[in-house]
C-alpha positions in Angstrom: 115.0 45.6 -165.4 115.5 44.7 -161.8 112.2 46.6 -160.8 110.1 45.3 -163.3 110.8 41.6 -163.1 108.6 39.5 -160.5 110.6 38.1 -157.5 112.8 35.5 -159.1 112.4 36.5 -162.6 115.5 35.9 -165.0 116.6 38.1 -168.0 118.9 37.4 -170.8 120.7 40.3 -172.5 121.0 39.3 -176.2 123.0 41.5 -177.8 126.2 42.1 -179.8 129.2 42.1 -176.6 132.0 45.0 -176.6 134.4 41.8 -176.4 137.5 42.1 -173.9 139.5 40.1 -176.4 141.0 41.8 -178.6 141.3 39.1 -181.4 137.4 39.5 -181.5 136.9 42.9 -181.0 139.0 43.1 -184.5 137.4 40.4 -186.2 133.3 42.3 -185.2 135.2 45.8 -186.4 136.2 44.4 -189.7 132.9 42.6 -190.3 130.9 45.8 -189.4 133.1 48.0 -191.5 134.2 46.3 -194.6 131.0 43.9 -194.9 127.6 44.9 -193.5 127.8 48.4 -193.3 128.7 48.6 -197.0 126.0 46.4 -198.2 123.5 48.2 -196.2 124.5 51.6 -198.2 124.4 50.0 -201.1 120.8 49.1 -200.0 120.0 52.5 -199.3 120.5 51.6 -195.5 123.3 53.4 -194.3 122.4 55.0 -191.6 120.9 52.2 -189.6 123.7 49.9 -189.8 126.6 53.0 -189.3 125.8 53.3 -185.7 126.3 49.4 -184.8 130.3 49.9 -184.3 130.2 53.1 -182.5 127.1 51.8 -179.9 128.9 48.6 -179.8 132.6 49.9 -178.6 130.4 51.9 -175.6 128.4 49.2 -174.5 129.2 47.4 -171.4 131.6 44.6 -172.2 130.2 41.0 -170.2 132.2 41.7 -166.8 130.9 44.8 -166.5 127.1 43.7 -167.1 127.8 41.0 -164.4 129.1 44.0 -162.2 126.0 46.2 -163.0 123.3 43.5 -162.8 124.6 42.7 -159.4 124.9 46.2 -158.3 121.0 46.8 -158.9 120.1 43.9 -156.9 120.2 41.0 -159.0 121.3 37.6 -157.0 123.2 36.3 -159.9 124.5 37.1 -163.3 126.8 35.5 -165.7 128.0 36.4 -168.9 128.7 33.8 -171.7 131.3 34.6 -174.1 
């Protein structure tokens, strides 16, 4: 994203976060696994909601976006919990 942005763009990086706390990361697994992914199968729509918890758990949790966003040259980055 680095590369494409103009010299003193910002991006925002909307997404569910890998959470570092655990409290949270139990609260997103339970929500993902005993609500939304069973009403999406009984909608026919399994498949597109069964990958959220797996993609989720290896997404880079907020310090380490910081870490990588600074590493490819941008001059800030801060991640809201």
């Amino acid at each position: 994203v680095h590369r494409v942005l103009r010299p003193n763009g910002k991006v925002a990086v909307l997404d569910f976060n890998n959470s570092t706390n655990p409290a949270v990361k139990e609260a997103q697994g339970l929500f993902l696994d005993r609500l939304v992914v069973p009403v999406a199968r009984s909608l026919g729509l399994g498949p597109e909601y069964e990958y959220l918890k797996p993609s989720i758990e290896r997404f880079a949790t907020g310090p380490e976006q910081e870490r990588l966003a600074l590493q490819a040259g941008f001059a800030a980055a801060t991640h809201y919990p």
